[in-house]
N, C-alpha and C positions, 0 to 999 in steps of 0.2 A: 165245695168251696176250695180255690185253689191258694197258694201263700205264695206272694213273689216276696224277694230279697231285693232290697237296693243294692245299687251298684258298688256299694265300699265292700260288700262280701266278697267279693271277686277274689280267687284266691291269687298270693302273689306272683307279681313278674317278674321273669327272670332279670339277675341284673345285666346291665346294662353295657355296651361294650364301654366306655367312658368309667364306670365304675371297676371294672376289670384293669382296664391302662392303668387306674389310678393307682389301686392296690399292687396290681403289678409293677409298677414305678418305685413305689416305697418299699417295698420287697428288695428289688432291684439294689437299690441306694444302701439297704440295711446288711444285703448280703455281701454288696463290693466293700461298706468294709469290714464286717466280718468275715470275709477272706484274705485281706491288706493284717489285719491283727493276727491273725490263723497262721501268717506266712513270719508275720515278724516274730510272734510268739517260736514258733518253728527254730526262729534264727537262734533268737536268746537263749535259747537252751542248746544252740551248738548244732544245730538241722543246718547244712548249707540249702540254698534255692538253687546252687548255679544247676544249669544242665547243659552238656558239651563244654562245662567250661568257664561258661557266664551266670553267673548272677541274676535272679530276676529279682528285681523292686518290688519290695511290695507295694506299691503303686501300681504294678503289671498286674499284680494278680487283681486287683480295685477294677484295672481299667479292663480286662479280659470279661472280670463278671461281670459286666454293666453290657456288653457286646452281645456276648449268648445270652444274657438273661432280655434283651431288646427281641432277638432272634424266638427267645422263646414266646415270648409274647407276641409276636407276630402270629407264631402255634397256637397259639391258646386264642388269640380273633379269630381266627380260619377255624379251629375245630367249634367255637362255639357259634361260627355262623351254619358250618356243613355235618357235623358230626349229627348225630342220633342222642349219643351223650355224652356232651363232653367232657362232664368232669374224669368219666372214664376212661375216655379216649386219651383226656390230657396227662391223667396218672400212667397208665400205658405208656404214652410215648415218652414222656418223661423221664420216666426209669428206666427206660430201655438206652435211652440219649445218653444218662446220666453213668450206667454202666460201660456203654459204649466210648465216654471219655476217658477212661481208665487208660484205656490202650495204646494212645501217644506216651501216656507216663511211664506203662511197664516195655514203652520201649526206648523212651529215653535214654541219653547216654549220664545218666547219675547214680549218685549212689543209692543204695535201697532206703534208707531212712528219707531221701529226698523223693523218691517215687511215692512214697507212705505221705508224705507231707505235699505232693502235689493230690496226691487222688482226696485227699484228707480236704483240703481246700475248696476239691469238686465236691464232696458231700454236704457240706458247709454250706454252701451255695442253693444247692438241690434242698436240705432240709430250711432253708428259708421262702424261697422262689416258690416248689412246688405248693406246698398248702396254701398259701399266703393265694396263689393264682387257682387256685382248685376250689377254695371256697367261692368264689366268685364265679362261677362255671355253672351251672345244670346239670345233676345228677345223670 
């Protein structure tokens, strides 16, 4: 005697690239301003943003994460269509990005508390963006 299963056992599918944009959209949106408050927070207590000089708005920093966090999702389509696994692949490159943005700031021409409050601002971003896009990925 053999047992078949209907078709609803089917175990699940992966999601969907539409469902990844999605998440990764509101991610996006959550993270530009949680780095716009990150930067003003910063201020209020006496952190300048300028570097060489100028000022950045916090608006800049709003409108910088919504830029990379677009570019990373562009990463996160292409690994979850070619990758083996993406969700690995995408925490891998991610962090490795995420470290790698450091290195404009510790060369910037600012003062050290403003290096701390730009890399600070990248972490911010990365600890929103990554998970947020990693659950939505393929182990």
């Amino acid at each position: 005697m053999s047992t078949t299963f209907p078709a609803t056992f089917t175990s699940a599918a992966a999601p969907t690239v539409g469902s990844l944009l999605l998440a990764g959209s509101a991610a996006t949106v959550t993270a530009a301003v949680a780095t716009a408050l990150t930067a003003a927070a910063g201020e209020a207590v006496g952190i300048s943003t300028a570097v060489s000089g100028t000022a950045i708005p916090a608006s800049g920093f709003a409108v910088l994460t919504v830029i990379f966090s677009i570019l990373g999702l562009a990463i996160a389509a292409a690994l979850r269509r070619f990758a083996r696994r993406p969700r690995t692949a995408w925490l891998r490159t991610t962090v490795a990005l995420t470290v790698l943005s450091f290195v404009p700031d510790l060369l910037a021409d600012a003062t050290v508390a403003t290096k701390i409050l730009l890399m600070l601002t990248h972490v911010v971003a990365a600890a929103i963006v990554i998970p947020a896009v990693a659950r939505r990925l393929s182990a």
